[in-house]
mmCIF file as gemmi writes it, N, C-alpha and C atoms, coordinates in Angstrom:
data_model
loop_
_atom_site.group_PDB
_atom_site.id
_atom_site.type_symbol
_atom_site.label_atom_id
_atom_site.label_alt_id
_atom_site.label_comp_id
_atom_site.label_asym_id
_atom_site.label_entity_id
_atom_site.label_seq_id
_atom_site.pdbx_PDB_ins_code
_atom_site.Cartn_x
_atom_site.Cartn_y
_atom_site.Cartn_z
_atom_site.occupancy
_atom_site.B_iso_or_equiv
_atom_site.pdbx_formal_charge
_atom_site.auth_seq_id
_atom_site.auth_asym_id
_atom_site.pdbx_PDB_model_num
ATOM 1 N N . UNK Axp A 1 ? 63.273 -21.618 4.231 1 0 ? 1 A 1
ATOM 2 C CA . UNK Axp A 1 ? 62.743 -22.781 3.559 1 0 ? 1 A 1
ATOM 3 C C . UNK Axp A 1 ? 61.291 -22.974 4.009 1 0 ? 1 A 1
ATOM 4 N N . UNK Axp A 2 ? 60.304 -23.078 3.231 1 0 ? 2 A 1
ATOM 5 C CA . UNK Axp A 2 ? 58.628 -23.754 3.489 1 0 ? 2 A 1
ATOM 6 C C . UNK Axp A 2 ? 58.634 -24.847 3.739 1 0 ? 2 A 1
ATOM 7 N N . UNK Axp A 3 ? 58.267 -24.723 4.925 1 0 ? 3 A 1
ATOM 8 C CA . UNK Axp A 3 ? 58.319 -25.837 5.598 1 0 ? 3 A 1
ATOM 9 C C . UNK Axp A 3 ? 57.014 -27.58 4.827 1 0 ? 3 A 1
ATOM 10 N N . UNK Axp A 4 ? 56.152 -26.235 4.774 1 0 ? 4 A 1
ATOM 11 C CA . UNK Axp A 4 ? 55.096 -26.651 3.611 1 0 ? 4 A 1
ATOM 12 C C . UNK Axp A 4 ? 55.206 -27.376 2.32 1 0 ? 4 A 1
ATOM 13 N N . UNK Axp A 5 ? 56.605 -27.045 1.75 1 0 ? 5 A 1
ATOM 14 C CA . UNK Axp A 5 ? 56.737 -27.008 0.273 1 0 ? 5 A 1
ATOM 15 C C . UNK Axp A 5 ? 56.913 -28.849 0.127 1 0 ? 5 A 1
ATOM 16 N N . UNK Axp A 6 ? 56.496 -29.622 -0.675 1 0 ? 6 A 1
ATOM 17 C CA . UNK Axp A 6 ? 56.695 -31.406 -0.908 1 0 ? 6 A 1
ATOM 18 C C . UNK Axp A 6 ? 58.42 -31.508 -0.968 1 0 ? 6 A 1
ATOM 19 N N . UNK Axp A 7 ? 59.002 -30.695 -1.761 1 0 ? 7 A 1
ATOM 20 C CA . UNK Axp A 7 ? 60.93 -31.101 -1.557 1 0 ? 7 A 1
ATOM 21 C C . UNK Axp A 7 ? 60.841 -30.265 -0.454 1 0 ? 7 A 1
ATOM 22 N N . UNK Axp A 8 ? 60.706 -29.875 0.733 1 0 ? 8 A 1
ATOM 23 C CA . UNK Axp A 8 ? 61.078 -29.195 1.673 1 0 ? 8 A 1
ATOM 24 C C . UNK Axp A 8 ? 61.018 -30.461 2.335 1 0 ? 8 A 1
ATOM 25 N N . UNK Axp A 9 ? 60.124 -31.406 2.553 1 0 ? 9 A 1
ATOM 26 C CA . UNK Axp A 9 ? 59.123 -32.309 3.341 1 0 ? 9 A 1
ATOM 27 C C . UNK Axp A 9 ? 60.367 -33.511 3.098 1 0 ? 9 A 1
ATOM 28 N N . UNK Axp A 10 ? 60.065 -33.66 1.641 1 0 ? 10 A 1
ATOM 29 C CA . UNK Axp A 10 ? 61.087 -35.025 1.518 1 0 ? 10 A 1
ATOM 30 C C . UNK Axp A 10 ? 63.044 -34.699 1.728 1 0 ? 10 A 1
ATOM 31 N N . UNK Axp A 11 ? 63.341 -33.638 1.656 1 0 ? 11 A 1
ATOM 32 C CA . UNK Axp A 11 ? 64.637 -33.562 2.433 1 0 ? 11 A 1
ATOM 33 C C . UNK Axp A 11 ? 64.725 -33.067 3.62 1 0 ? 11 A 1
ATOM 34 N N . UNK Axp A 12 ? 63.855 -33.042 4.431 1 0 ? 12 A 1
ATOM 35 C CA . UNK Axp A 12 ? 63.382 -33.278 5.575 1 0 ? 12 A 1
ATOM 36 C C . UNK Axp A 12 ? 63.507 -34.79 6.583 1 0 ? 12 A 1
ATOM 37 N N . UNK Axp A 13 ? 62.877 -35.417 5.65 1 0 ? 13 A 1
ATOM 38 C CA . UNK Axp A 13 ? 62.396 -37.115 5.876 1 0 ? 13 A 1
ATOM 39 C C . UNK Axp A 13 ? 63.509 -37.641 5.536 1 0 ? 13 A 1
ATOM 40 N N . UNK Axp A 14 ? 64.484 -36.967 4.452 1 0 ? 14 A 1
ATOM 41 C CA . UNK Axp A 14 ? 65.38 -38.211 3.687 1 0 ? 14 A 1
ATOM 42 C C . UNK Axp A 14 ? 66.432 -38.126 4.944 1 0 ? 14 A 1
ATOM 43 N N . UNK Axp A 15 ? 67.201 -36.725 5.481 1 0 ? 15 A 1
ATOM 44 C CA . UNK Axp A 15 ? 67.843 -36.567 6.229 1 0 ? 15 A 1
ATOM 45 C C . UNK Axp A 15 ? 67.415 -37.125 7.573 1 0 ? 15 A 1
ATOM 46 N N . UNK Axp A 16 ? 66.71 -36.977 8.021 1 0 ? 16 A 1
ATOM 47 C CA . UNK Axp A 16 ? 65.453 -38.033 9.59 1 0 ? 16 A 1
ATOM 48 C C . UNK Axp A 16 ? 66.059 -39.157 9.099 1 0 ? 16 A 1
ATOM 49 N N . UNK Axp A 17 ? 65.729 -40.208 7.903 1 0 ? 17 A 1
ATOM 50 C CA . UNK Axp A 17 ? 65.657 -41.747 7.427 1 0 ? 17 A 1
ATOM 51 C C . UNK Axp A 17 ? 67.37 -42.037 7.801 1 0 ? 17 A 1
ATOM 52 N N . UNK Axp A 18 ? 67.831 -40.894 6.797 1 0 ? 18 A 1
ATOM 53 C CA . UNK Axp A 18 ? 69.406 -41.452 6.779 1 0 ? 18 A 1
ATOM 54 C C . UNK Axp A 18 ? 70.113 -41.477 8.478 1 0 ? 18 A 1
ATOM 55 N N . UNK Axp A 19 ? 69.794 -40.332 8.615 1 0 ? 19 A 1
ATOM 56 C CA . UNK Axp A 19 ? 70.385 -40.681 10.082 1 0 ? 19 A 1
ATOM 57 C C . UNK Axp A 19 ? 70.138 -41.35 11.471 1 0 ? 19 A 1
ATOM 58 N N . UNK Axp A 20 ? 68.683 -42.099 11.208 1 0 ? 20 A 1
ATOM 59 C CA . UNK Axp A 20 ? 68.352 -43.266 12.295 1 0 ? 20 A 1
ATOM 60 C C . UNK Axp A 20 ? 69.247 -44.365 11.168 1 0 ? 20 A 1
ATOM 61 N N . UNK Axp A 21 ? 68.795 -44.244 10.494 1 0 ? 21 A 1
ATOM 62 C CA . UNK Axp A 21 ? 69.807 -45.663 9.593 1 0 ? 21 A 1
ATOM 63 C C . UNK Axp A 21 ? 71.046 -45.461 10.205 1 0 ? 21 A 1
ATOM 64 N N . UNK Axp A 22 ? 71.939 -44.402 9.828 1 0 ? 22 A 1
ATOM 65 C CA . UNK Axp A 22 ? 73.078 -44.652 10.511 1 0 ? 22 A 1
ATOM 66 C C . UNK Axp A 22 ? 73.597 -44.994 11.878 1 0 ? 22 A 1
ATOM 67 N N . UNK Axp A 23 ? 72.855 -44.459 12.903 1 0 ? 23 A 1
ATOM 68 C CA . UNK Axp A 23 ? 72.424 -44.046 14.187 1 0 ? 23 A 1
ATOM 69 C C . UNK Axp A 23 ? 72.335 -45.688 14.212 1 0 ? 23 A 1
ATOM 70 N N . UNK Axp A 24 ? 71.341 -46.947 13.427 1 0 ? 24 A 1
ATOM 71 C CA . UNK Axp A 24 ? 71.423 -47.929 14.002 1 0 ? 24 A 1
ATOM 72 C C . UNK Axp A 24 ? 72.345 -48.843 13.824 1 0 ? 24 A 1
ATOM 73 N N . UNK Axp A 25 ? 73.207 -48.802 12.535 1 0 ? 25 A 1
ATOM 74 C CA . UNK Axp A 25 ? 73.915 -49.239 12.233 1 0 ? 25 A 1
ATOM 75 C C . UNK Axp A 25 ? 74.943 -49.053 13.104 1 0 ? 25 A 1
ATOM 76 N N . UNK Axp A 26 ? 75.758 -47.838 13.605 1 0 ? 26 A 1
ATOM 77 C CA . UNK Axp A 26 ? 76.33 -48.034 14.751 1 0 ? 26 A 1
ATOM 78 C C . UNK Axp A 26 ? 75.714 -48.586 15.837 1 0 ? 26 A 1
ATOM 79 N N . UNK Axp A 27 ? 75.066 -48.767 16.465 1 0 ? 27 A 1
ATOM 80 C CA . UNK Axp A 27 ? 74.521 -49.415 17.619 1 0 ? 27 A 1
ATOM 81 C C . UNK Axp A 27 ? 73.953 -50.972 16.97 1 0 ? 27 A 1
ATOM 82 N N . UNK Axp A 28 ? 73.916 -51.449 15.858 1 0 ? 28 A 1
ATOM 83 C CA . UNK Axp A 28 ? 74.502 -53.046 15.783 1 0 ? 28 A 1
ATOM 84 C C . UNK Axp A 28 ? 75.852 -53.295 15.405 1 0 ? 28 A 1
ATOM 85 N N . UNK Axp A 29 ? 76.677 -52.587 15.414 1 0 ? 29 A 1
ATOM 86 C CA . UNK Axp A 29 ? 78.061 -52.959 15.052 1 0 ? 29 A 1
ATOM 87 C C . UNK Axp A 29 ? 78.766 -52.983 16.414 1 0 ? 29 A 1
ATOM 88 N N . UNK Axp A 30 ? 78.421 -52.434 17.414 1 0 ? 30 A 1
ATOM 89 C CA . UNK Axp A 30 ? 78.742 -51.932 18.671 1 0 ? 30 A 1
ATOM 90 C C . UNK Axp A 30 ? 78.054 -53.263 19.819 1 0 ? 30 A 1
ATOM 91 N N . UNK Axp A 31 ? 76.407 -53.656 19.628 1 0 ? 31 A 1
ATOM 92 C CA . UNK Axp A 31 ? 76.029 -54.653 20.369 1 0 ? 31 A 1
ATOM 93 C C . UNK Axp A 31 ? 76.135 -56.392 19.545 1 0 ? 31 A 1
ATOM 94 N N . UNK Axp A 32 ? 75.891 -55.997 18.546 1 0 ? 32 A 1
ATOM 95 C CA . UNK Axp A 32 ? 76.236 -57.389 17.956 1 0 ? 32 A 1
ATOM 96 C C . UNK Axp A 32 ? 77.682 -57.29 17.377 1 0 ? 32 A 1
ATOM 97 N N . UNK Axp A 33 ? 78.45 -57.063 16.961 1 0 ? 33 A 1
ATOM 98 C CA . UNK Axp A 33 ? 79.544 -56.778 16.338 1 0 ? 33 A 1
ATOM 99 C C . UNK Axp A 33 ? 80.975 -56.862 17.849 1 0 ? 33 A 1
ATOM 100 N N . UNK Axp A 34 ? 80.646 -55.885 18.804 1 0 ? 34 A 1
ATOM 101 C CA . UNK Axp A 34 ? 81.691 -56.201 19.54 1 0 ? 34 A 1
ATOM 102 C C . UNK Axp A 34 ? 81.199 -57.173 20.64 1 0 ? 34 A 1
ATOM 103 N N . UNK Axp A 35 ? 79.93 -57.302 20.832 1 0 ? 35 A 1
ATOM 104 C CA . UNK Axp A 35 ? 79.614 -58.221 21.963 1 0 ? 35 A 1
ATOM 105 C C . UNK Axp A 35 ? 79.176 -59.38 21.755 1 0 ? 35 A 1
ATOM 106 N N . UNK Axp A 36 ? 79.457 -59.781 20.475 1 0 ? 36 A 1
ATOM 107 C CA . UNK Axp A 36 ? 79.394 -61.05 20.083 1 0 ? 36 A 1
ATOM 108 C C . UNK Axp A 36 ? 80.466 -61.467 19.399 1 0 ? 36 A 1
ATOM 109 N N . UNK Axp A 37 ? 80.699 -60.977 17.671 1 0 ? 37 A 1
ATOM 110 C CA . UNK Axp A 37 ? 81.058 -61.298 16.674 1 0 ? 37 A 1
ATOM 111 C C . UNK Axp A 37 ? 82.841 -61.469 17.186 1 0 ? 37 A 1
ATOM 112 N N . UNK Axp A 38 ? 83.304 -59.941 18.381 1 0 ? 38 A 1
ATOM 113 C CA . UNK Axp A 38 ? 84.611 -59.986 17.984 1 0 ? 38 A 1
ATOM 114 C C . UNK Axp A 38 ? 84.676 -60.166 19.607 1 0 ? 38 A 1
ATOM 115 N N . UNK Axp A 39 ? 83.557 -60.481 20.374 1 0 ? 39 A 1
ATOM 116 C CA . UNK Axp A 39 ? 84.445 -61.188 21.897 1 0 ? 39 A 1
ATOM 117 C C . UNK Axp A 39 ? 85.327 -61.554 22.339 1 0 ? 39 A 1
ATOM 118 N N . UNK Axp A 40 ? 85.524 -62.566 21.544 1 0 ? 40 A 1
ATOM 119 C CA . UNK Axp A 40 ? 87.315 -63.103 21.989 1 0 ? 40 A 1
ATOM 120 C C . UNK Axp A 40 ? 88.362 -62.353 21.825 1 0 ? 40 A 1
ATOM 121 N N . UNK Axp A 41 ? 88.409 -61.649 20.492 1 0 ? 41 A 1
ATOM 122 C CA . UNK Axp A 41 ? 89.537 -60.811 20.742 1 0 ? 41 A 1
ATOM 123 C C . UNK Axp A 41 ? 89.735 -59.693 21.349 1 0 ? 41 A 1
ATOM 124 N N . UNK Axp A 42 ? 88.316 -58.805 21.911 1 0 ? 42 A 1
ATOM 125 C CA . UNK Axp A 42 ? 87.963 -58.012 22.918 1 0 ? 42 A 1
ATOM 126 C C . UNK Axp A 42 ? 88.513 -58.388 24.122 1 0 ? 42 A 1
ATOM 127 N N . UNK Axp A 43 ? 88.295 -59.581 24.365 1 0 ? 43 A 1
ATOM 128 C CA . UNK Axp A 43 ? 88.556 -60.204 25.771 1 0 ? 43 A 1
ATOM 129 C C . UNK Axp A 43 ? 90.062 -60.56 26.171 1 0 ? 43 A 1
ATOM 130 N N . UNK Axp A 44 ? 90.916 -59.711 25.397 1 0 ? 44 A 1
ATOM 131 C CA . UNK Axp A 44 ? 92.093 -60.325 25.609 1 0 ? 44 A 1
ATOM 132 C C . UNK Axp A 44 ? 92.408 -58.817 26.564 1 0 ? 44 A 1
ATOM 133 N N . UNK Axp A 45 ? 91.832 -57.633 25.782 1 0 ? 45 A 1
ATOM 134 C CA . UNK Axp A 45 ? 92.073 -56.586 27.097 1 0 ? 45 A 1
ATOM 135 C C . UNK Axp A 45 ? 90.94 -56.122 28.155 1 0 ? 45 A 1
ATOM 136 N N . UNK Axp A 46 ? 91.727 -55.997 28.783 1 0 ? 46 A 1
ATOM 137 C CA . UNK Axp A 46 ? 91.373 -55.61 30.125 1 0 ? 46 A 1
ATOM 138 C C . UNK Axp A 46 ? 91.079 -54.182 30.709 1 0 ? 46 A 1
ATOM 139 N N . UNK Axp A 47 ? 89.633 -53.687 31.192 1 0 ? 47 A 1
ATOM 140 C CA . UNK Axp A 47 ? 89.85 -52.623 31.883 1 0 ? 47 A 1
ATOM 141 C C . UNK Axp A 47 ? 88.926 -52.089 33.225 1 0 ? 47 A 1
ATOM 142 N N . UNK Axp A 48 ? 89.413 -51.943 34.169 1 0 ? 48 A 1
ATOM 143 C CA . UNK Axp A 48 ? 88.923 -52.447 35.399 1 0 ? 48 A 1
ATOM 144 C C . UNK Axp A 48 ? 88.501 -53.458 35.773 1 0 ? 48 A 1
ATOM 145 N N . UNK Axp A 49 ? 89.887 -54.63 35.408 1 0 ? 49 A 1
ATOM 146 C CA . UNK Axp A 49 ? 89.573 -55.763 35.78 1 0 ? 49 A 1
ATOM 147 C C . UNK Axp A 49 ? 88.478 -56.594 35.042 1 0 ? 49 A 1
ATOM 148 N N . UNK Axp A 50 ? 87.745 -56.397 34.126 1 0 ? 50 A 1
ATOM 149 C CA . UNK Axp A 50 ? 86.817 -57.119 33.291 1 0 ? 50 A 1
ATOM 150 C C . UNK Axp A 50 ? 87.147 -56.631 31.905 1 0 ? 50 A 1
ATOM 151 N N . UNK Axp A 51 ? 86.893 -57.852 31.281 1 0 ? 51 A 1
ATOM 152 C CA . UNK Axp A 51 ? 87.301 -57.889 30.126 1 0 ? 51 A 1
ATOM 153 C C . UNK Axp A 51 ? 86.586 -57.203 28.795 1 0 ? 51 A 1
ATOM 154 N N . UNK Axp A 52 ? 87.035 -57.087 28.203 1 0 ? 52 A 1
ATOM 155 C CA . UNK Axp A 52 ? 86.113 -56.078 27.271 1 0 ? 52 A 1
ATOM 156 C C . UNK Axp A 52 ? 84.887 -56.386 26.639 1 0 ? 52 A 1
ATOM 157 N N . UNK Axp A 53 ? 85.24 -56.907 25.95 1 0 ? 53 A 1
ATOM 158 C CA . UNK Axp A 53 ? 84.595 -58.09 25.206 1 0 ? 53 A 1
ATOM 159 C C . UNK Axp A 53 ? 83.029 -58.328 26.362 1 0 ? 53 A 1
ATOM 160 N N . UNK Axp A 54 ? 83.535 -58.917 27.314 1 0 ? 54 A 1
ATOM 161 C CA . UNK Axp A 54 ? 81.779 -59.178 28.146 1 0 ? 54 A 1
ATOM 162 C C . UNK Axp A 54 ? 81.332 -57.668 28.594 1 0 ? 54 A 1
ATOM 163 N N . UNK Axp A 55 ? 82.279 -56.637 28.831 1 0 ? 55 A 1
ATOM 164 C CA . UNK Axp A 55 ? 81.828 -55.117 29.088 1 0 ? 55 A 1
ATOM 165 C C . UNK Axp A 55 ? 80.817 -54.834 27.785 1 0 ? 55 A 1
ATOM 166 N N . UNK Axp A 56 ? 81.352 -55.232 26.909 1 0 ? 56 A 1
ATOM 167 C CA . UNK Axp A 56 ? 80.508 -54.318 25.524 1 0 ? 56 A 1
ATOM 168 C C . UNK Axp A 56 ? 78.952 -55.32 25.771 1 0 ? 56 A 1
ATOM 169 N N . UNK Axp A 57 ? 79.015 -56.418 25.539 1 0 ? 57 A 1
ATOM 170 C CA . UNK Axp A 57 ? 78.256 -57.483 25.765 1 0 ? 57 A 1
ATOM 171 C C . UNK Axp A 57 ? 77.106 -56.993 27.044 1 0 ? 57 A 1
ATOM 172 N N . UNK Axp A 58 ? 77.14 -56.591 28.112 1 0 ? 58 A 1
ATOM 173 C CA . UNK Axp A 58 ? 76.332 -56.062 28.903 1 0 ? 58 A 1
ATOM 174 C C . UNK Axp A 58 ? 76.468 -55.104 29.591 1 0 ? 58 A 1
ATOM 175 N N . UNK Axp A 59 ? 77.105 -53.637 29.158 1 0 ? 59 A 1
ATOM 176 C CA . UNK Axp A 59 ? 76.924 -52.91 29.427 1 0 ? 59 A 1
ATOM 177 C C . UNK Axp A 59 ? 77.373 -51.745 28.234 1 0 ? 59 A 1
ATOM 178 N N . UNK Axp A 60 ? 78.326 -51.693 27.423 1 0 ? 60 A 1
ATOM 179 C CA . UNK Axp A 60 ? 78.375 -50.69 26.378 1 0 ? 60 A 1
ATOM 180 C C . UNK Axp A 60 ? 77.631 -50.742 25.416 1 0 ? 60 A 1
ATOM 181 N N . UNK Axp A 61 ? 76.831 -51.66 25.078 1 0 ? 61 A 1
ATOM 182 C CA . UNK Axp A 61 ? 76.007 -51.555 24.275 1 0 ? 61 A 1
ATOM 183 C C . UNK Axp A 61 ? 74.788 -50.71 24.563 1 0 ? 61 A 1
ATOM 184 N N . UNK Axp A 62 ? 74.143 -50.923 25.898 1 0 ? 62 A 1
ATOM 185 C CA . UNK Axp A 62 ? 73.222 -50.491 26.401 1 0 ? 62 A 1
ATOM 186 C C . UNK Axp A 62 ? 73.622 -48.691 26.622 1 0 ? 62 A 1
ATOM 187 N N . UNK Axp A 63 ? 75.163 -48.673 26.789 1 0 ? 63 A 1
ATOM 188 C CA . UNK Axp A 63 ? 75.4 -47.16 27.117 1 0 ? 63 A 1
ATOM 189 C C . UNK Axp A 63 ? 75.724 -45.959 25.732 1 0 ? 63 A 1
ATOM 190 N N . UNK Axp A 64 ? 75.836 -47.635 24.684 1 0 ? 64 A 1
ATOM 191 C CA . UNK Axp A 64 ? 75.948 -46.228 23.243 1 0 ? 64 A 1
ATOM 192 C C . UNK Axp A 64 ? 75.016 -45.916 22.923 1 0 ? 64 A 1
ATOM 193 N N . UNK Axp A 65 ? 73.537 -47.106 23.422 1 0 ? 65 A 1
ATOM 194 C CA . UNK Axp A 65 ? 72.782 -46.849 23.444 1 0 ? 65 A 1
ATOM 195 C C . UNK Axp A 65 ? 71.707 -45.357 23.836 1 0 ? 65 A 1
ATOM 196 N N . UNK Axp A 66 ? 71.82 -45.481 24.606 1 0 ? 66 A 1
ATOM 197 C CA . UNK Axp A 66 ? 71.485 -44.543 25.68 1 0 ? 66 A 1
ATOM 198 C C . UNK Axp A 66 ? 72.394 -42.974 24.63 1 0 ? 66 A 1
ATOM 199 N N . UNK Axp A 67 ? 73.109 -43.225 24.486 1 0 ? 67 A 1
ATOM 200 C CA . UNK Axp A 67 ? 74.541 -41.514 23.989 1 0 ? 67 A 1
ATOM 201 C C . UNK Axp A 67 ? 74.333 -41.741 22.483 1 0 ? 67 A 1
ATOM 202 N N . UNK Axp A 68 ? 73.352 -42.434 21.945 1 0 ? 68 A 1
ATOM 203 C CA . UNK Axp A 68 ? 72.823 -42.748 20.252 1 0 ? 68 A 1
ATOM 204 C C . UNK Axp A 68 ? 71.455 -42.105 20.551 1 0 ? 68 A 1
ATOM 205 N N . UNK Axp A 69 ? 71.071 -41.593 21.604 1 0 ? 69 A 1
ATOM 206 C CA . UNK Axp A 69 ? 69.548 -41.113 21.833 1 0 ? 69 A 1
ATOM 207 C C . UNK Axp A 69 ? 69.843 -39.43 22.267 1 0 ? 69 A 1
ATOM 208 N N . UNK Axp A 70 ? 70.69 -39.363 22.897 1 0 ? 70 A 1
ATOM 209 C CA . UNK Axp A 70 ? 71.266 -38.049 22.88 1 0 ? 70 A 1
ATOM 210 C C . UNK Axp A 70 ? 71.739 -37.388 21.922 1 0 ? 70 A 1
ATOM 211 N N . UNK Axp A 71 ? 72.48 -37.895 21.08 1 0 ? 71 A 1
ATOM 212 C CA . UNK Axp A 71 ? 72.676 -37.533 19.884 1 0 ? 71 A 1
ATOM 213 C C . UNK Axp A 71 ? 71.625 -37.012 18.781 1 0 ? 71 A 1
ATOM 214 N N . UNK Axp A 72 ? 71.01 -38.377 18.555 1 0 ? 72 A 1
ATOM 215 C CA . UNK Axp A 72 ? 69.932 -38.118 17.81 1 0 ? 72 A 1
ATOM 216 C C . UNK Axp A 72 ? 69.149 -36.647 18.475 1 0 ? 72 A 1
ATOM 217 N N . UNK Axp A 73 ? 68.493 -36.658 19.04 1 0 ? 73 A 1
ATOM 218 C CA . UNK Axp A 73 ? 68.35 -35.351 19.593 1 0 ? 73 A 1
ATOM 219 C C . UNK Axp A 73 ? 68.683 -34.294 19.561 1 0 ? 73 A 1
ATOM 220 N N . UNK Axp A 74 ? 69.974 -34.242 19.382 1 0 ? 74 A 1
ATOM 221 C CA . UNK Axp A 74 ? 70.458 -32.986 19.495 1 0 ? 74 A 1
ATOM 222 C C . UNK Axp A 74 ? 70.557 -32.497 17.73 1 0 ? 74 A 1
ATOM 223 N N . UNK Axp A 75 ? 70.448 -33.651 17.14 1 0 ? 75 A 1
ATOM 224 C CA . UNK Axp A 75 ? 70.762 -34.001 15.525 1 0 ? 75 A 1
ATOM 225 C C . UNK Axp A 75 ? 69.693 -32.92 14.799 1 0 ? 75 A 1
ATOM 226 N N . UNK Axp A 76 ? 68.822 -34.15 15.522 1 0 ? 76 A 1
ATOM 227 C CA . UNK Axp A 76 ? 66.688 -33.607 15.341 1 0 ? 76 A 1
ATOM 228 C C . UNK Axp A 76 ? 66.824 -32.256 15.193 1 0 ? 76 A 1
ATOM 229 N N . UNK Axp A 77 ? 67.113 -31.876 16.308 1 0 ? 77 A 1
ATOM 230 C CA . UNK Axp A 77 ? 67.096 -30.106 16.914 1 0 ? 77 A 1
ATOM 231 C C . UNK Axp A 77 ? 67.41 -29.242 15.758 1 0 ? 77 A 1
ATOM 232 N N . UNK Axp A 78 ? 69.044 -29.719 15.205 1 0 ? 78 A 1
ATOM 233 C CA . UNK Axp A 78 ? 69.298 -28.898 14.224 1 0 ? 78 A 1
ATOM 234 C C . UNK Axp A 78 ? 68.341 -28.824 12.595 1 0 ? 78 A 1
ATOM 235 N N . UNK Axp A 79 ? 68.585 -30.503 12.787 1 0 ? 79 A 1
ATOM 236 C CA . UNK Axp A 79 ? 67.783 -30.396 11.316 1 0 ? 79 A 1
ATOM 237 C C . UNK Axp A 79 ? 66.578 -29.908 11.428 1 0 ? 79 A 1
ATOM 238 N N . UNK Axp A 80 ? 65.408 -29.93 12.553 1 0 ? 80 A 1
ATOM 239 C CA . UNK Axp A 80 ? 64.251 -28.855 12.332 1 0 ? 80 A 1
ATOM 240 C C . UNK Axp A 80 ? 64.33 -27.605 12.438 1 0 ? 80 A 1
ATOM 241 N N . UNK Axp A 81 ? 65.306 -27.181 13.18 1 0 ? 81 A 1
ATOM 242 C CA . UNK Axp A 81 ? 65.894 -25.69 12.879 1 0 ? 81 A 1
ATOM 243 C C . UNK Axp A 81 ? 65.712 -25.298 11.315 1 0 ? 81 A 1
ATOM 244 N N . UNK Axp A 82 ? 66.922 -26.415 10.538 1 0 ? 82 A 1
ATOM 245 C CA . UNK Axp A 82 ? 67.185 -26.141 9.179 1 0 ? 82 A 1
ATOM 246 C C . UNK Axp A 82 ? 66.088 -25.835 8.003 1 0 ? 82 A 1
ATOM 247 N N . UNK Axp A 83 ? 64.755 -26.959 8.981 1 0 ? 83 A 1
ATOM 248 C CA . UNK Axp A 83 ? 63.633 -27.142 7.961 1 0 ? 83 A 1
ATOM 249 C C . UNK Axp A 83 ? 62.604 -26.483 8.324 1 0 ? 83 A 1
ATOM 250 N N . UNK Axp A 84 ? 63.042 -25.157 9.377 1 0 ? 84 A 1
ATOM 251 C CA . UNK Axp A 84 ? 62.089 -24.264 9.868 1 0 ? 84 A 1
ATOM 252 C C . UNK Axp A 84 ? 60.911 -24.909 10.619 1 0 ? 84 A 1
ATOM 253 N N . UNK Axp A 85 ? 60.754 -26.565 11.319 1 0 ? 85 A 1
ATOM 254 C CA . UNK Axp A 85 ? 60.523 -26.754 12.313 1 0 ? 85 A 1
ATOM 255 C C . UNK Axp A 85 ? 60.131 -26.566 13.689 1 0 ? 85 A 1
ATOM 256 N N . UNK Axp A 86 ? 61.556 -26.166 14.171 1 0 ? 86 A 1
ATOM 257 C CA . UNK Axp A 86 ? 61.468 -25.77 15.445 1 0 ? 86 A 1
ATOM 258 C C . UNK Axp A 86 ? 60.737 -25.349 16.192 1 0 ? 86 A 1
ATOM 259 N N . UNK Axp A 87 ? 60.567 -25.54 17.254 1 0 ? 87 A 1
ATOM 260 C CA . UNK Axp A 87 ? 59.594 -25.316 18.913 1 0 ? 87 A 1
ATOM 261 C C . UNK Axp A 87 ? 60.454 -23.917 18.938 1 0 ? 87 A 1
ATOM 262 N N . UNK Axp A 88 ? 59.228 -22.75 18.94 1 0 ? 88 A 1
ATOM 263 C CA . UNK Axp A 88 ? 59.41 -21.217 19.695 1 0 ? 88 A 1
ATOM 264 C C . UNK Axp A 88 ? 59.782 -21.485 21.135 1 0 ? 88 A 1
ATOM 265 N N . UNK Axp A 89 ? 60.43 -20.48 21.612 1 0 ? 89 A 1
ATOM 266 C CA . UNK Axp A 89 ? 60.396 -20.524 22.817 1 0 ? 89 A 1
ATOM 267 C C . UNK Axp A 89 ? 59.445 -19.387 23.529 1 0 ? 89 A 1
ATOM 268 N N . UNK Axp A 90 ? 59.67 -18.914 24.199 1 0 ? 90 A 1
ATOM 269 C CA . UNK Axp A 90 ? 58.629 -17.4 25.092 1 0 ? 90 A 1
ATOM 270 C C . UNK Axp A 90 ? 58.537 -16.316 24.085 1 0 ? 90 A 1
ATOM 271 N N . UNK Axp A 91 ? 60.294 -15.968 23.814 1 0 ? 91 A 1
ATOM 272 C CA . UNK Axp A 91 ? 60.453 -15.28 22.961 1 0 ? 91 A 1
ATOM 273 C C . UNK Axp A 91 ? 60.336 -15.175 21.491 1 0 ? 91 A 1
ATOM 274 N N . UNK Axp A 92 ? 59.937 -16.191 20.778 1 0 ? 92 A 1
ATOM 275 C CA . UNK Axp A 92 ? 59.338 -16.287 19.786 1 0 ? 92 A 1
ATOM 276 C C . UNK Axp A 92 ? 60.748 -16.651 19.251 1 0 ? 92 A 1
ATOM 277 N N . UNK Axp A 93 ? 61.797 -17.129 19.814 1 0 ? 93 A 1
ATOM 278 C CA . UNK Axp A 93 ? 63.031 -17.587 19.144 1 0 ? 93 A 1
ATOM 279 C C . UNK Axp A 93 ? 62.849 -18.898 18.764 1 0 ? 93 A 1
């Protein structure tokens, strides 16, 4: 694929767009959604002794966080592979 070519470029971008969109949409369904919206009923289980519900609230959010950046990354990687992108390495791989 030419990397060059204008539809090379825009299904390039569309695939990038769609998947931070998705990428954020899980990570507000996850920090606002379980650490707010559905707290209480989070909070009815338990695991290591704290309740869920305040776990997602200050700390899983911040950690899908964090594993929504890894992802993406590894996402990136392929799709510039796909769009002939990619960083050479020594070997010109």
């Amino acid at each position: 694929m030419d990397p060059n070519h204008p539809d090379s470029r825009m299904a390039y971008w569309k695939k990038n767009t769609s998947l931070v969109i998705k990428l954020l949409i899980v990570w507000f369904v996850v920090s606002f959604g379980c650490g707010i919206i559905l707290v209480e009923p989070l909070n009815t289980i338990q695991i290591g002794g704290y309740k869920l519900g305040f776990w997602f609230a200050q700390q899983g959010s911040i950690y899908t966080f964090v594993a929504l950046i890894f992802y993406y990354a590894h996402r990136m990687k392929k799709i510039d592979r796909e769009a002939g992108l990619h960083e050479r390495d020594e070997n010109g791989e």
